[in-house]
N, C-alpha and C positions, 0 to 999 in steps of 0.2 A: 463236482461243482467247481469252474473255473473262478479262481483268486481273481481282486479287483483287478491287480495288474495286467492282467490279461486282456480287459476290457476297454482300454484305452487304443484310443488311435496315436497317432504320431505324434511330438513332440513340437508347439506352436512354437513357429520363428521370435525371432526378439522384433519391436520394433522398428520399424518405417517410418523416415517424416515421405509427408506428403502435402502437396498444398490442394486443400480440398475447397479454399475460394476461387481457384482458377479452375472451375465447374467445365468449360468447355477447351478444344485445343484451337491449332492455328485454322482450321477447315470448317469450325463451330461446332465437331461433333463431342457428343459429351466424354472425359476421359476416366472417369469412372461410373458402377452402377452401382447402386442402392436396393435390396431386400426388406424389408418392413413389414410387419403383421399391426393390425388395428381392430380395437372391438369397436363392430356394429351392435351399437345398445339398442336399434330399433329394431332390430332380427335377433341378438344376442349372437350371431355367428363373425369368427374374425374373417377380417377382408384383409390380402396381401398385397401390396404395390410396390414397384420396381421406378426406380428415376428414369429410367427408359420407355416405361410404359403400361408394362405389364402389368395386369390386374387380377385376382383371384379370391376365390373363397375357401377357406378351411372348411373342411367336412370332418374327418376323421379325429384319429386321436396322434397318427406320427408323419402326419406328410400328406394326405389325400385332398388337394387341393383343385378345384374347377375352375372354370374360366368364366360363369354367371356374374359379373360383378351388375349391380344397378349401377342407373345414372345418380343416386343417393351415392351410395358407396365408394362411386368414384371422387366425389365432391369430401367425403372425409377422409379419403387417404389423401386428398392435396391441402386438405386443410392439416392434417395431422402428420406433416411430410418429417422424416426425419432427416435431418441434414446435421453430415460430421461434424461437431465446434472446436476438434483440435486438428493439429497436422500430424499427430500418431495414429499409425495403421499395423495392427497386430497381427501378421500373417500365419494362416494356417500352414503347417509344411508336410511333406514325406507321402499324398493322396491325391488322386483326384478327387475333387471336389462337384460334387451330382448333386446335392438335395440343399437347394438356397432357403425353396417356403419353408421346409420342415427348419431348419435352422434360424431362422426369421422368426418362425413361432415359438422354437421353445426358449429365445430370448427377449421375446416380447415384453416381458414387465422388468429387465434392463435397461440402464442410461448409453444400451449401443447399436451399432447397427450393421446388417453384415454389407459389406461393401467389396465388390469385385475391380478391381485395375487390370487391364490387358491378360486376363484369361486367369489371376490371383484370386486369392480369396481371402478375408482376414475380416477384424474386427476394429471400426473407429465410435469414439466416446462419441455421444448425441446432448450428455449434457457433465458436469463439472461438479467439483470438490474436493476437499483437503488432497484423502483419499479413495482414488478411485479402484485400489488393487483388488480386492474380495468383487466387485464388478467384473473387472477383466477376465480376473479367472474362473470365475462364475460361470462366465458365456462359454469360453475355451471347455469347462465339463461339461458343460450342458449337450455340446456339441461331440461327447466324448471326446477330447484329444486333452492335453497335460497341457500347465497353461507354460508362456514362458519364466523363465528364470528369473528374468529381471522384473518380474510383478512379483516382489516381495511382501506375504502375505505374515501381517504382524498381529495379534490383540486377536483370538478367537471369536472374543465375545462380540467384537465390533463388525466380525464376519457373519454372525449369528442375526445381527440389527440388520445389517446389509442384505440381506439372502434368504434370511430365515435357518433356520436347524437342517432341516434334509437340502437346502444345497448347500449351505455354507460346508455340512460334516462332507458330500460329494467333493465339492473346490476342494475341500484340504487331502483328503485320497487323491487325486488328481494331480495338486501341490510336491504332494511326498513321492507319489511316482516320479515326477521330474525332475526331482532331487535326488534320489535314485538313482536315475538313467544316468546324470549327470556325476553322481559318484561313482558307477562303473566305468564310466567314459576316462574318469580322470584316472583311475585305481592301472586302467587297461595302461593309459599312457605313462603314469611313472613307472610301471613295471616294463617297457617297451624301452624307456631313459636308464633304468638301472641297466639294460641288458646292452649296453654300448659299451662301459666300462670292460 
């Protein structure tokens, strides 16, 4: 049986500003996209929409997504549009990045949304409060990867309110790997400093 550790993907970058009110560039084409999943409560199935254009339906249970959207469905992903409301952008690192719907969905009943800049991938907030750490790194497990460092996650129980039990106890396995990597990382370099002397 492989240890959680093992199950993690890369190490998510530290924060990005970004200005995500300048939507388009000097040429008017848009300079980032948007991934979003939405339930269709008049079918019960989620519908997927990209700020680009793109449209689809969830079928499956990790990714199997079609291209059937109705003309309903297209009307409640633009009513239901998620749009960044900060200029932090939490980038995934160390992968290509292949599977946007599947990731889109299993962040679905998070305040974020997955957001692409020039071939990047990462995570910007959709909506606001105190704290929004147990969010961030929420999404970052969901997505398997460790979230970053600087989303320092405080108060268990407030991760628990946040998240629920099974991801809040996932985010913190996640948490502890990346504190982890980063204590090896450091432990590698001071013993690399002692060896100068």
């Amino acid at each position: 049986m492989r240890k959680i550790k093992d199950l993690w993907y890369p190490q998510a970058e530290e924060a990005v500003e970004f200005d995500f009110d300048n939507v388009a560039n000097e040429d008017g084409d848009y300079r980032y996209n948007t991934w979003e999943a939405v339930l269709d409560e008049a079918t019960g199935r989620w519908v997927g929409g990209s700020l680009l254009g793109d449209r689809v339906t969830y079928k499956g249970r990790w990714g199997d997504w079609s291209g059937d959207v109705t003309r309903d469905q297209d009307a409640l992903l633009d009513d239901n549009d998620q749009t960044p409301t900060s200029n932090s952008w939490w980038k995934f690192g160390g992968m290509d990045f292949t599977d946007e719907w599947s990731v889109a969905w299993a962040v679905r009943h998070l305040p974020l949304v997955l957001v692409e800049i020039e071939g990047e991938y990462g995570f910007a907030l959709t909506g606001g409060g105190m704290d929004m750490s147990w969010y961030i790194a929420g999404a970052f497990a969901l997505a398997n990867y460790t979230p970053p460092l600087s989303v320092m996650l405080r108060d268990y129980e407030f991760g628990v309110t946040c998240l629920g039990e099974p991801l809040a106890r996932r985010t913190k396995s996640a948490y502890h790997e990346s504190l982890r990597r980063e204590k090896r990382r450091i432990n590698h370099r001071l013993a690399e400093l002692r060896s100068w002397s």
